[in-house]
Phi, psi and omega in degrees: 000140179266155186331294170337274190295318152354296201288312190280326164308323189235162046321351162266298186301327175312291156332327185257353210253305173329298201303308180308330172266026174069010174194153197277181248244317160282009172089342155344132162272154183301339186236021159277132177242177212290164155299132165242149177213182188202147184225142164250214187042013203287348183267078195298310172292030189236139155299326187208131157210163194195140176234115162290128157224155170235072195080218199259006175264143207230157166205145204234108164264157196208096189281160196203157171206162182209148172280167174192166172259149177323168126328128180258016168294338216207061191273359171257020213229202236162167164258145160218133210231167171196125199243107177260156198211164156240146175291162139325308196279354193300354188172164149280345170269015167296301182304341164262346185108005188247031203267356211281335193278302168331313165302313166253096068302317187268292212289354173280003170253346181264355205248309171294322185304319186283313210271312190295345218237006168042036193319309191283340237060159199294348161253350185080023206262007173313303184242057194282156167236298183250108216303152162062342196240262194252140188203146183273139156264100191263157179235168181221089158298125172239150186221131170254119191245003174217090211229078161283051175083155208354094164306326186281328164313311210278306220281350191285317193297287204286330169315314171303290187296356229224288225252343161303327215260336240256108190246094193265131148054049172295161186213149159266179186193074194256136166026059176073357158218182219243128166210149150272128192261116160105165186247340180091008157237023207255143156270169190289190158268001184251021154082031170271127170267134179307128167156223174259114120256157195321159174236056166332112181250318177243177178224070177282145173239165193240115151248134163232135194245155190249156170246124169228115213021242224244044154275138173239117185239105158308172166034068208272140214289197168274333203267308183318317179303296205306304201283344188279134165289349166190145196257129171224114193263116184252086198267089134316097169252153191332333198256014149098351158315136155263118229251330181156124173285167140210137159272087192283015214187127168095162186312319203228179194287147162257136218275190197279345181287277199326304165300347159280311150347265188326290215284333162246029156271248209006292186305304215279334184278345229272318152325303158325311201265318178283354157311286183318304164317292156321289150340274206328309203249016200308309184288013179235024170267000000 
């Protein structure tokens, strides 16, 4: 029988017959994770915008703000929103419609890296216009347009990079109301675009490793993901804090070893992966 049809028939035996030759279905080692890379500007109508890959899963974010009132709990403070989504074409089961438990996994992984990891600072008052009055509400639409596995990664990536890149607005603010001088995307003469920009205080990133019986494979493919028994999304910052666990995935529980396991390939990965952002965005600092 040939290998192919082998793989689709058995996909475990096939798979521990991988494992058993010291490497994954991509020629990997188990605690290597995929090339990532990252771009910004990709949106021309965005304030920030940054398209991530991972291996072949790719996601695309896009920041957009509206003025709004404050909270009056909180008047000094602004919104910050985060919104995850799949293309059709992001998988099949995008295409079928069964996308809904992955989608929120990556965004609950997006939602901790921007909110537990105080990305913005811990109040928000960066994006206060007026006390009481007026406050920006920036939002991050992320479209997962490729999810070959851990999705929550690539969009953490492309969120970072997006909201690094993110140029708001300048405004004015006469006799109770609010105008914008400007779009957040017109440049100066020195080919700077005019405005605000966000003031990114951490950098957190998200790896995720799957466990298949007593394999632990970081940064794991879509195939991998299927075949693993349980899955772990790990949210990291520079200073070595965890930001948030999460388990979007798989049968059985993950015991305290195993999530120690997970949280220090994160730590080992963790330079790497925010390179690729830093890189990204070096030239708009």
């Amino acid at each position: 029988m040939e290998s192919a049809a082998y793989a689709r028939l058995y996909p475990r035996e096939a798979y521990e017959k991988t494992l058993a030759s010291g490497a994954r279905g991509d020629g990997r080692p188990l605690g290597r994770a995929r090339a990532r890379t990252c771009a910004t500007g990709v949106a021309s109508g965005a304030l920030g915008s940054a398209l991530a890959k991972h291996g072949a899963t790719t996601a695309c974010a896009g920041v957009t703000a509206t003025i709004a009132t404050p909270d009056a709990t909180r008047p000094e403070e602004g919104f910050l929103e985060i919104a995850v989504d799949y293309a059709p074409q992001a998988s099949e089961d995008a295409r079928d419609g069964r996308t809904r438990g992955r989608r929120e996994a990556a965004a609950a992984a997006c939602a901790s890296a921007v909110a537990n990891a105080a990305v913005l600072g811990k109040d928000l008052k960066q994006l206060c216009v007026e006390r009481g009055t007026f406050a920006w509400r920036v939002r991050v639409d992320v479209i997962v347009l490729c999810d070959d596995g851990g999705a929550a990664d690539c969009a953490v990536t492309a969120v970072m990079a997006a909201l690094r890149d993110c140029v708001l607005p300048e405004v004015a603010v006469t006799r109770g109301k609010v105008a914008l001088e400007g779009d957040g995307t017109a440049m100066n003469g020195d080919g700077v675009r005019k405005g605000t920009r966000l003031d990114v205080q951490t950098m957190p990133v998200c790896l995720t490793t799957a466990l298949y019986r007593e394999h632990l494979l970081v940064d794991p493919t879509r195939e991998e993901e299927a075949l693993s028994e349980c899955e772990v999304s790990v949210v990291l910052t520079e200073d070595g804090l965890l930001r948030g666990v999460f388990k979007p995935g798989g049968e059985v529980e993950a015991t305290e070893d195993t999530l120690m396991k997970c949280i220090a390939a994160a730590k080992l990965h963790y330079a790497a992966s925010a390179k690729v952002v830093l890189e990204a965005t070096e030239d708009e600092e």
